[in-house]
KOLVEXLO-750767 format. One record per residue (C-alpha): z, x, y; residue number from 1. Coordinates in nm, 2 decimals, always signed. Last residue first. Example, Ala and Ser with C-alpha at 12.3 -4.5 7.8 and 13.67 -1.06 7.14 Angstrom:
! residues 2
+--------+--------+--------+-----+
!     pz !     px !     py ! num !
+--------+--------+--------+-----+
!  +0.71 !  +1.37 !  -0.11 !   2 !
!  +0.78 !  +1.23 !  -0.45 !   1 !
+--------+--------+--------+-----+
***
This chain:
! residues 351
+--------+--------+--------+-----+
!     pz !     px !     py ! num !
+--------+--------+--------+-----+
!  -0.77 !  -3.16 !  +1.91 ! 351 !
!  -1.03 !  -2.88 !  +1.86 ! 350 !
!  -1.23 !  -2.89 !  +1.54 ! 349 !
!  -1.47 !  -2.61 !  +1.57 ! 348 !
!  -1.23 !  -2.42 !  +1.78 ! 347 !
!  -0.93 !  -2.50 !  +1.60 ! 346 !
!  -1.08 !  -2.28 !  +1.25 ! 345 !
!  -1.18 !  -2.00 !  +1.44 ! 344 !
!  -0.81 !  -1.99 !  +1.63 ! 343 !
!  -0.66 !  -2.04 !  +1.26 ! 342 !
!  -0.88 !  -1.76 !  +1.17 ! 341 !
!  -0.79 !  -1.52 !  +1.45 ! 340 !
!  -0.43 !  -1.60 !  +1.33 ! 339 !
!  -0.48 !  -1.48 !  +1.00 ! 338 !
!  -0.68 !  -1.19 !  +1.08 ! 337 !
!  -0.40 !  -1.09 !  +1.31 ! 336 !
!  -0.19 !  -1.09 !  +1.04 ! 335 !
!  -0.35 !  -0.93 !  +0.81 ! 334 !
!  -0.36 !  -0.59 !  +1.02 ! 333 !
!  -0.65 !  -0.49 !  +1.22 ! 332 !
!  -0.88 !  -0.21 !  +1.19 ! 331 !
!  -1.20 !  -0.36 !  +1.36 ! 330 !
!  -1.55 !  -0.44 !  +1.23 ! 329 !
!  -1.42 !  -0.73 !  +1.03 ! 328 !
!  -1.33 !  -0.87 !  +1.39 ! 327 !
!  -1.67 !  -0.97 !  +1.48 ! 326 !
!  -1.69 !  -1.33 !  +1.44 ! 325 !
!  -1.40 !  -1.38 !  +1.70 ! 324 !
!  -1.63 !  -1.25 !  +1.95 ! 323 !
!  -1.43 !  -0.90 !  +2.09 ! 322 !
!  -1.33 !  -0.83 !  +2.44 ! 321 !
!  -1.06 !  -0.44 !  +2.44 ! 320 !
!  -0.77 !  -0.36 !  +2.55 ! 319 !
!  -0.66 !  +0.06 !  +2.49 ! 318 !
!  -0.71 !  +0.13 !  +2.83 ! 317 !
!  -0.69 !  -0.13 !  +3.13 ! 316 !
!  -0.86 !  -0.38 !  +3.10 ! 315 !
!  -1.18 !  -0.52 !  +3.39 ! 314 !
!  -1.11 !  -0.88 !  +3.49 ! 313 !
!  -1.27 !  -1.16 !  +3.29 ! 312 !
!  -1.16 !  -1.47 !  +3.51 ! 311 !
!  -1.12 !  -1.82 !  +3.34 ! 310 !
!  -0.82 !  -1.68 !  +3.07 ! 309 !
!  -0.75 !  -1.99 !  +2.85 ! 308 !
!  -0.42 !  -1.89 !  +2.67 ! 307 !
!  -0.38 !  -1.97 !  +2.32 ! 306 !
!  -0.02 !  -1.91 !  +2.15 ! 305 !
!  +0.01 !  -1.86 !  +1.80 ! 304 !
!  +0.42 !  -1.88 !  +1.67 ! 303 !
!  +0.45 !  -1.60 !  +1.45 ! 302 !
!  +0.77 !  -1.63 !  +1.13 ! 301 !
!  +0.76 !  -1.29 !  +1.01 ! 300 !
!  +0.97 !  -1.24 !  +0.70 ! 299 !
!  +1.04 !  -0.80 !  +0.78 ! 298 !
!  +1.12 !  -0.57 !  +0.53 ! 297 !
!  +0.78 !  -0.44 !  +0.48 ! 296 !
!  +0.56 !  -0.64 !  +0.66 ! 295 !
!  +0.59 !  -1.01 !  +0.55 ! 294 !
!  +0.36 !  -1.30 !  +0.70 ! 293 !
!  +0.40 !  -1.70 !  +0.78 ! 292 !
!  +0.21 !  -1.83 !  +1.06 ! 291 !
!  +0.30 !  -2.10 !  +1.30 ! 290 !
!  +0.06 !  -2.33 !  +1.48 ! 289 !
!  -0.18 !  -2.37 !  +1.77 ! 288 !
!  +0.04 !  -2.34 !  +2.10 ! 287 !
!  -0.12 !  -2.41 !  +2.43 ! 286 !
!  -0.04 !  -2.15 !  +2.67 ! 285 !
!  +0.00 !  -2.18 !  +3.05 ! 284 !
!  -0.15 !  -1.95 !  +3.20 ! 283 !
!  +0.06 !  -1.89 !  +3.59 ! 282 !
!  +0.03 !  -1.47 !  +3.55 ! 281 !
!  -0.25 !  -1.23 !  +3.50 ! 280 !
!  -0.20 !  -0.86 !  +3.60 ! 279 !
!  -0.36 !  -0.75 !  +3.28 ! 278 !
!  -0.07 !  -0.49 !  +3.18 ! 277 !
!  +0.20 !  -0.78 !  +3.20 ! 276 !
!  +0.02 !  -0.92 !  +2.92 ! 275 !
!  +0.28 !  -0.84 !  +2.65 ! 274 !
!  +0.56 !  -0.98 !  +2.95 ! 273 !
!  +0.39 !  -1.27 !  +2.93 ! 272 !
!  +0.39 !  -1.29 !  +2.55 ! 271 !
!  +0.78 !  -1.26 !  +2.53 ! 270 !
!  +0.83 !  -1.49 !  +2.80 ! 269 !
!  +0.60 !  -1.77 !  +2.64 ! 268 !
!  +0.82 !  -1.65 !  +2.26 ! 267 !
!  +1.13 !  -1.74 !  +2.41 ! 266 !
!  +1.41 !  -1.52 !  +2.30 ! 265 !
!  +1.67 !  -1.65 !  +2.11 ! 264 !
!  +1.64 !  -1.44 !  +1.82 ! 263 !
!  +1.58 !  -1.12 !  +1.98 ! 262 !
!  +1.14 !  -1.06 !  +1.96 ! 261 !
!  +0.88 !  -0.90 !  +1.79 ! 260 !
!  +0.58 !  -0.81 !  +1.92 ! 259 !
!  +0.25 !  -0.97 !  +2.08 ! 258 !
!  -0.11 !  -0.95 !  +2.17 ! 257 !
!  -0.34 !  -1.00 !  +1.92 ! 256 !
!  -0.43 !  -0.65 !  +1.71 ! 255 !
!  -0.64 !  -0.33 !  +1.69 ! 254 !
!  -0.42 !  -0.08 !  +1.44 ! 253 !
!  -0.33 !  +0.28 !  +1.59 ! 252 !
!  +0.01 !  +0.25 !  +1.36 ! 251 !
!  +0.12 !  -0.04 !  +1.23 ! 250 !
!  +0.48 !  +0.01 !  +1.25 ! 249 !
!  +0.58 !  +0.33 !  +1.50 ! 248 !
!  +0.34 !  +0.60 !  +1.57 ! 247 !
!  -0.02 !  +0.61 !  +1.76 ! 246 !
!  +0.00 !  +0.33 !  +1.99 ! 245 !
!  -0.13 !  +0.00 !  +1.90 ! 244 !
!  -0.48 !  -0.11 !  +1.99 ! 243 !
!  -0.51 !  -0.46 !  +2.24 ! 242 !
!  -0.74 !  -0.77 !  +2.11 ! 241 !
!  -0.88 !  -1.00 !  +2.34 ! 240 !
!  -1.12 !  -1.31 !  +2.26 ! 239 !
!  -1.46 !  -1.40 !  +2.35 ! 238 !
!  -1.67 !  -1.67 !  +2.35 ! 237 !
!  -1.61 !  -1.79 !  +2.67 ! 236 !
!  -1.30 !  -1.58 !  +2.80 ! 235 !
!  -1.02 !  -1.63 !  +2.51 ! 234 !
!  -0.63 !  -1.45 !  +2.51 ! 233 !
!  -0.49 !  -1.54 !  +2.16 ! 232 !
!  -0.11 !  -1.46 !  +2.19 ! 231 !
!  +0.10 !  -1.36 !  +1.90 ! 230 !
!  +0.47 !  -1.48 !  +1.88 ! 229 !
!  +0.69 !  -1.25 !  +1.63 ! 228 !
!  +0.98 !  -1.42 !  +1.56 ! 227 !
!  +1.18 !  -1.25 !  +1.26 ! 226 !
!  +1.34 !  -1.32 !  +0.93 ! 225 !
!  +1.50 !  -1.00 !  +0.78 ! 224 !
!  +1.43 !  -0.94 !  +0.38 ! 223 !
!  +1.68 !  -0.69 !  +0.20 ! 222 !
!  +1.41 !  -0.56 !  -0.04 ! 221 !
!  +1.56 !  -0.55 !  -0.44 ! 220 !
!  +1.68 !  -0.25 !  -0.58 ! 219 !
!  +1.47 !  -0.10 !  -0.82 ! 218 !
!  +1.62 !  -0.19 !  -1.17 ! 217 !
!  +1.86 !  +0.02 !  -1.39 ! 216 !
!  +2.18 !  -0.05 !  -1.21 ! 215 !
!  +2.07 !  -0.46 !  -1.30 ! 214 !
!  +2.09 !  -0.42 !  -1.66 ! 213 !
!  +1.95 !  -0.72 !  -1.77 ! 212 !
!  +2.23 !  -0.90 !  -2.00 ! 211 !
!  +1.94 !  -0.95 !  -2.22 ! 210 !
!  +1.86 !  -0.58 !  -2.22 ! 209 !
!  +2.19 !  -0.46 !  -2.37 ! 208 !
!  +2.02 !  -0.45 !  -2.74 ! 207 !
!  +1.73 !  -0.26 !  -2.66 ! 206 !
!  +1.91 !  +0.02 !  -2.40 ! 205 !
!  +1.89 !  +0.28 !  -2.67 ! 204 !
!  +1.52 !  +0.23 !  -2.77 ! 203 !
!  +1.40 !  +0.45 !  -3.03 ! 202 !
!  +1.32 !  +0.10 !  -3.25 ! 201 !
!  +1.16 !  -0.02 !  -2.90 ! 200 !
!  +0.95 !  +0.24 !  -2.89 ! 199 !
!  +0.59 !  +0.03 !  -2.97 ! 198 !
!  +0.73 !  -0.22 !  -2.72 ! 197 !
!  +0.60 !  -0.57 !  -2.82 ! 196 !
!  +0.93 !  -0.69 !  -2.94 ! 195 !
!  +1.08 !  -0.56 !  -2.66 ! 194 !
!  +0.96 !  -0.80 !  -2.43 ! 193 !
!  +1.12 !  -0.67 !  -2.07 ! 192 !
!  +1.22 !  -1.03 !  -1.85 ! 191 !
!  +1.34 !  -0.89 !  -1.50 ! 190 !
!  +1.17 !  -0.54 !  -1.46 ! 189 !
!  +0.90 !  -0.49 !  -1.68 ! 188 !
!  +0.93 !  -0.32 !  -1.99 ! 187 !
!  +0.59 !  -0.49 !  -2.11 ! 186 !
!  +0.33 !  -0.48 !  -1.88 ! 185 !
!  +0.38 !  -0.26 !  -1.58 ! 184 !
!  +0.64 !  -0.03 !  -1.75 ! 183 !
!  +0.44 !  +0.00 !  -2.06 ! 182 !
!  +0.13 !  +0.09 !  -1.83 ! 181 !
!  +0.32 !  +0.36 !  -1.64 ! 180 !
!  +0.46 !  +0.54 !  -1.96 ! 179 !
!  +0.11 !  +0.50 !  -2.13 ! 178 !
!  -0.02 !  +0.68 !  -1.80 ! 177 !
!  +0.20 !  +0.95 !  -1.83 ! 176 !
!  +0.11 !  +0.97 !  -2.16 ! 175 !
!  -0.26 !  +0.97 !  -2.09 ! 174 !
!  -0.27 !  +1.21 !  -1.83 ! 173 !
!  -0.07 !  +1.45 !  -2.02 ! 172 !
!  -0.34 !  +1.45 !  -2.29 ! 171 !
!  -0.32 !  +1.78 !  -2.51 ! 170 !
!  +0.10 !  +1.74 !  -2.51 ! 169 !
!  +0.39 !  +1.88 !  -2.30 ! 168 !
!  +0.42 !  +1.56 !  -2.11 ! 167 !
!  +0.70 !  +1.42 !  -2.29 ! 166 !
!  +0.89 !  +1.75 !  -2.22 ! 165 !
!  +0.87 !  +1.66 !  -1.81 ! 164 !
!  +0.92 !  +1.31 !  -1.85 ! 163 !
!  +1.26 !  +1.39 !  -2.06 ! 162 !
!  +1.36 !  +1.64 !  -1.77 ! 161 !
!  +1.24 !  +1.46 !  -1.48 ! 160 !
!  +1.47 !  +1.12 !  -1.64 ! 159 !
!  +1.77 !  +1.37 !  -1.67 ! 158 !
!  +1.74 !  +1.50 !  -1.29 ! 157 !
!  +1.68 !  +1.14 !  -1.15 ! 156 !
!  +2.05 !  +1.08 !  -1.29 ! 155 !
!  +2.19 !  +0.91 !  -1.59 ! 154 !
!  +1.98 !  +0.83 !  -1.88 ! 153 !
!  +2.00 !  +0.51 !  -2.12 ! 152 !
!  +1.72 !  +0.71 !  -2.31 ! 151 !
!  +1.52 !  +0.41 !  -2.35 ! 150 !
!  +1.62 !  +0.19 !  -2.05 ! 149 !
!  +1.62 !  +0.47 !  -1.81 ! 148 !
!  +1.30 !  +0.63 !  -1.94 ! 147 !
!  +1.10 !  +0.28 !  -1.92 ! 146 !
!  +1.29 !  +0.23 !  -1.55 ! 145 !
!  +1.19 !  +0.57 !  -1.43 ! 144 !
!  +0.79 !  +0.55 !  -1.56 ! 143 !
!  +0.77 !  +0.23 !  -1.40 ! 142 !
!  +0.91 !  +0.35 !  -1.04 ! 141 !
!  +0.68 !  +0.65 !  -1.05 ! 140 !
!  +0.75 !  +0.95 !  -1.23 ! 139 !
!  +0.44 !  +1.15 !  -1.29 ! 138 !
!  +0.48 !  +1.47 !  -1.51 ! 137 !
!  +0.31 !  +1.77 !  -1.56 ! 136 !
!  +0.12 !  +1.91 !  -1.81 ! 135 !
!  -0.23 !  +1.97 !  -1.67 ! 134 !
!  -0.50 !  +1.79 !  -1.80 ! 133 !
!  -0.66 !  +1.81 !  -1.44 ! 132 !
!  -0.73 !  +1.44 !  -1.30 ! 131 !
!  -0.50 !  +1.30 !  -1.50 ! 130 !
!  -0.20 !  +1.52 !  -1.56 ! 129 !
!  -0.27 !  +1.71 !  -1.18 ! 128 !
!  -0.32 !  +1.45 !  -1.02 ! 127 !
!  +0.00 !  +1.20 !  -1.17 ! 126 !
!  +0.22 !  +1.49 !  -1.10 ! 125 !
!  +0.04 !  +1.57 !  -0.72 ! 124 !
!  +0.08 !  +1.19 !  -0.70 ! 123 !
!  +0.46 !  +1.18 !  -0.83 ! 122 !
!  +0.62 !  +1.48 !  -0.64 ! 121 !
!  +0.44 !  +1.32 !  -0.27 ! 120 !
!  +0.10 !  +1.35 !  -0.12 ! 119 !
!  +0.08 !  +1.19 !  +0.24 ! 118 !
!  -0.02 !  +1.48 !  +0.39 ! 117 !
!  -0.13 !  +1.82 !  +0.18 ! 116 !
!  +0.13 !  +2.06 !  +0.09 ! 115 !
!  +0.28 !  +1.92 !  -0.23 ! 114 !
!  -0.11 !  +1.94 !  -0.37 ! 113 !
!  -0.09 !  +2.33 !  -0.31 ! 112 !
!  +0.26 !  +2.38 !  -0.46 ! 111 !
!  +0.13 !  +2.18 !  -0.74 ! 110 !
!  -0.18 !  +2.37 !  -0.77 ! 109 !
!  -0.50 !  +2.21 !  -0.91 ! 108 !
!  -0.61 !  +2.20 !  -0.54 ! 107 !
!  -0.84 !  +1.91 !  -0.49 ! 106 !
!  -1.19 !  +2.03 !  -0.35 ! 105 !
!  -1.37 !  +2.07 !  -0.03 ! 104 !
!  -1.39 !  +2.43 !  -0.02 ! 103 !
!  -1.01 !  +2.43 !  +0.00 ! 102 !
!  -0.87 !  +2.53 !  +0.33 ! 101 !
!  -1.12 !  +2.30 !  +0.58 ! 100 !
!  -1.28 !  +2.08 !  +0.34 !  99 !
!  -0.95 !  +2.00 !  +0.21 !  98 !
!  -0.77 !  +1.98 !  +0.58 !  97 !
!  -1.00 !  +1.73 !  +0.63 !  96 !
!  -0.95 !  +1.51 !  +0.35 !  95 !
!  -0.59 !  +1.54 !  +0.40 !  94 !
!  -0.59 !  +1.40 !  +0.71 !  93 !
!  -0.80 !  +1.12 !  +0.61 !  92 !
!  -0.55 !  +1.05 !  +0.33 !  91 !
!  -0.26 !  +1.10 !  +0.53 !  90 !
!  -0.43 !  +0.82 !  +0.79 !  89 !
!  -0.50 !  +0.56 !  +0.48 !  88 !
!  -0.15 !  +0.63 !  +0.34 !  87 !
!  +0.00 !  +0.54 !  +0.72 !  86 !
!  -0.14 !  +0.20 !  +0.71 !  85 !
!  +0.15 !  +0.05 !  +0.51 !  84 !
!  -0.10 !  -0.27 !  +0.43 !  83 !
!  -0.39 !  -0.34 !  +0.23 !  82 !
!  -0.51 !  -0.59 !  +0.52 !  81 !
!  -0.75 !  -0.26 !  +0.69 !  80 !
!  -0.80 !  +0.00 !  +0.46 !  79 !
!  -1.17 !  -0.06 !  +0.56 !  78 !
!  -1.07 !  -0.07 !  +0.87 !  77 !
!  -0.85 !  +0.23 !  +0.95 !  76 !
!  -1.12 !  +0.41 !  +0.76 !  75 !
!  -1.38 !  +0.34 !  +1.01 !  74 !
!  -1.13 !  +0.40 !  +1.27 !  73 !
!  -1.05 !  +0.72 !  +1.14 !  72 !
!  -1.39 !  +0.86 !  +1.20 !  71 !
!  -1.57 !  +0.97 !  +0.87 !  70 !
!  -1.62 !  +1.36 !  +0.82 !  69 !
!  -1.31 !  +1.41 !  +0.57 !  68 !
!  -1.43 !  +1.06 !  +0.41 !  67 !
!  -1.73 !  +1.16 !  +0.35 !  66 !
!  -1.67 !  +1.53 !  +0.20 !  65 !
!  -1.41 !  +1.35 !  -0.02 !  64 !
!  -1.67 !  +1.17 !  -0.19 !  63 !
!  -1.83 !  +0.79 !  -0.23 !  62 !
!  -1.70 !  +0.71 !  +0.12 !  61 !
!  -1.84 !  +0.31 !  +0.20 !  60 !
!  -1.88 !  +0.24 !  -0.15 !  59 !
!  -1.57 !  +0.43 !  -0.27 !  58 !
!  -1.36 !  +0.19 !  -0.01 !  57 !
!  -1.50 !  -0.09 !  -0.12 !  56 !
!  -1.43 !  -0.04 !  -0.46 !  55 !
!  -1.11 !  +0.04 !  -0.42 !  54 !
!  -1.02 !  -0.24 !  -0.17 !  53 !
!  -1.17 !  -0.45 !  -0.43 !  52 !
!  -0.88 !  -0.33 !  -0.72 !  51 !
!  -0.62 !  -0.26 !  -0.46 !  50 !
!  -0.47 !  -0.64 !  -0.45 !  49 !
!  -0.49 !  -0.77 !  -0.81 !  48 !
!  -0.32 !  -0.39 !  -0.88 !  47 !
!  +0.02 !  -0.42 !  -0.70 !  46 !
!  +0.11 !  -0.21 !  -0.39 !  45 !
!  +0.39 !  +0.00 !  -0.29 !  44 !
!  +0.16 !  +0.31 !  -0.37 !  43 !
!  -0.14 !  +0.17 !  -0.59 !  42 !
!  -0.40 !  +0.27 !  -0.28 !  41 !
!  -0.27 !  +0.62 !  -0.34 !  40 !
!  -0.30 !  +0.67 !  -0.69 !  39 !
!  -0.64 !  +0.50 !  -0.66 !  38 !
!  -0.80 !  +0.72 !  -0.37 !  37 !
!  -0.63 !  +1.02 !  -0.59 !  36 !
!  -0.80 !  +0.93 !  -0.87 !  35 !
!  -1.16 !  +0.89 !  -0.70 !  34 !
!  -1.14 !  +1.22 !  -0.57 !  33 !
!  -1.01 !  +1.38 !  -0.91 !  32 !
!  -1.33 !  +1.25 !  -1.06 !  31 !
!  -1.27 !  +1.20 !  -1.38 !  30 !
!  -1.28 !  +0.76 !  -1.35 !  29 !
!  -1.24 !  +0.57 !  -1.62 !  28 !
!  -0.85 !  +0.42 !  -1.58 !  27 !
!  -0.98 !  +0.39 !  -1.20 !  26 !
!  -1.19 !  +0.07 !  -1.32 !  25 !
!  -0.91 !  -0.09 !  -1.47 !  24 !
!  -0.98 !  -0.16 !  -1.86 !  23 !
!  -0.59 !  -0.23 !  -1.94 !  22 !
!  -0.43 !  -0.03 !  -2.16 !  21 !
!  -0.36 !  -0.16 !  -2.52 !  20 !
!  -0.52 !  +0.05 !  -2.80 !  19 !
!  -0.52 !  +0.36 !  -2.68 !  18 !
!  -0.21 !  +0.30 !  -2.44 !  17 !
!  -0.03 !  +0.21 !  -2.81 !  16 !
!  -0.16 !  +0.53 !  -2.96 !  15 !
!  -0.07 !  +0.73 !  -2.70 !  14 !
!  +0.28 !  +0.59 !  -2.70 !  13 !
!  +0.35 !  +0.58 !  -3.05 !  12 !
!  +0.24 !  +1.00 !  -3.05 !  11 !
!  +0.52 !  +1.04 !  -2.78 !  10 !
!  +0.77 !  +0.89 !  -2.92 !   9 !
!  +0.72 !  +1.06 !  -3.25 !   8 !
!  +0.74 !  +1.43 !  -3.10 !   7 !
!  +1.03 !  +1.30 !  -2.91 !   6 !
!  +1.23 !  +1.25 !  -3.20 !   5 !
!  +1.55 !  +1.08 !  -3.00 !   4 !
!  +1.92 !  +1.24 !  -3.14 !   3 !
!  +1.84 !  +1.54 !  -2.94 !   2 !
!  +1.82 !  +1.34 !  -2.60 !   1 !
+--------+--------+--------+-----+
***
């Protein structure tokens, strides 16, 4: 680290985010509400994806004073298809306990920050350097590999100490930022273009980067393939959905009928026993198609069942009738809006 001029690395890297970083419509915002909504939308997720859930989302809770007195289920579905639902509950949690202990404002305290749900080390970093010019530093999994590569570190504890100096300057937010965007764009994982890094001459990794230094990279997902049959229960115009329970994967979501199943399970006897609750038996379903979905480590292969329900009996809690149409108005996850639609699509052209 003594052999590096860090004073010099850090002025090429404002200067280069000056000139180069892309015009993202959270990269303007000073409100520290609207930063936070960002920072936490970008968790896990790439940027073609949050930028019109972020808009939408401001739209329908423009401050934090809205969303802390929103329900849940309206957040729930606005969030709803962005995925790893728990961020949306932390935030509204959070909200809430802001108005409550903090007059309704972001804490500019670490400690403070740390306390709140759902915000880890790098978003009270990356809200207190760019919401609050405070010199702290945000390591996400950009900022790690482009410290890595260039200081060829060794240990989370090295790469926090060289962030943490870097971001002893007048615009924290901005280098950490800069560190963020050259990860995103130019020392990207699999093919980094060094030619266009305005470090690369600092760079002690720059001539081992061909060989792709796999130790330095996030570790890839482990993918499992599962069957995860969905069943599309329809009454006239009407289908059913069911609302998860409160913990577990897809928390307090509305969805089809359905779960995962063993292998060589059969996905009728897997859906009956999902329906078991509406003391139905003898429908015999007729199958629509296959979907194709990933949730977190899971490659979801979902046969779509369609069972023709002639009596509507009264449901027992947490089952609810819904027109197809309506479903926007519901926190559900993408896959159920996928197989809705494939049920809205064989209705008007039924075989």
């Amino acid at each position: 680290m003594a052999e590096v001029n860090l004073s010099l690395v850090r002025r090429r890297l404002l200067t280069w985010y000056r000139k180069n970083r892309r015009a993202l419509p959270w990269c303007r915002a000073r409100d520290p509400y609207a930063i936070w909504i960002s920072e936490t939308m970008l968790q896990q997720t790439q940027v073609k994806t949050v930028l019109p859930y972020y808009a939408r989302f401001l739209d329908a809770f423009p401050t934090l004073q809205a969303l802390a007195g929103a329900p849940l289920a309206r957040v729930l579905r606005l969030w709803s298809g962005l995925g790893y639902y728990r961020r949306a509950e932390n935030l509204h949690k959070a909200a809430r306990r802001i108005v409550a202990q903090h007059d309704g404002n972001l804490p500019r305290d670490y400690a403070l920050l740390r306390a709140l749900p759902g915000i880890g080390d790098y978003t009270a970093g990356a809200l207190l350097s760019i919401a609050f010019d405070r010199k702290y530093p945000a390591v996400d999994g950009n900022v790690r590999r482009v410290i890595n590569r260039l200081f060829h570190t060794n240990g989370e504890a090295a790469v926090r100490e060289i962030a943490s100096t870097l971001a002893q300057t007048s615009r924290p937010g901005n280098l950490n930022q800069a560190l963020m965007e050259l990860g995103a764009m130019v020392c990207t994982p699999k093919e980094p273009r060094c030619g266009d890094c305005p470090v690369t001459s600092h760079c002690r990794s720059r001539d081992r980067l061909g060989q792709r230094q796999s130790a330095q990279q996030r570790p890839r997902v482990n993918f499992r393939d599962v069957i995860w049959p969905l069943a599309i229960v329809q009454h006239h115009d009407k289908i059913l959905l069911r609302r998860r329970q409160a913990d577990g994967l897809l928390a307090k979501l509305w969805e089809l009928p359905g779960a995962e199943i063993p292998p060589m399970a059969k996905p009728e006897a897997a859906i009956r026993k999902e329906l078991k609750p509406l003391a139905v038996a003898g429908l015999r379903p007729q199958r629509l198609g296959e979907l194709r979905h990933s949730i977190t480590d899971r490659r979801i292969h979902a046969p779509v069942l369609l069972y023709r329900w002639p009596l509507k009996k009264n449901l027992p809690p947490g089952w609810h009738w819904i027109r197809p149409s309506d479903l926007h108005r519901y926190a559900t996850s993408s896959m159920t809006s996928k197989a809705v639609k494939l049920f809205i699509e064989h209705d008007k052209n039924p075989i």
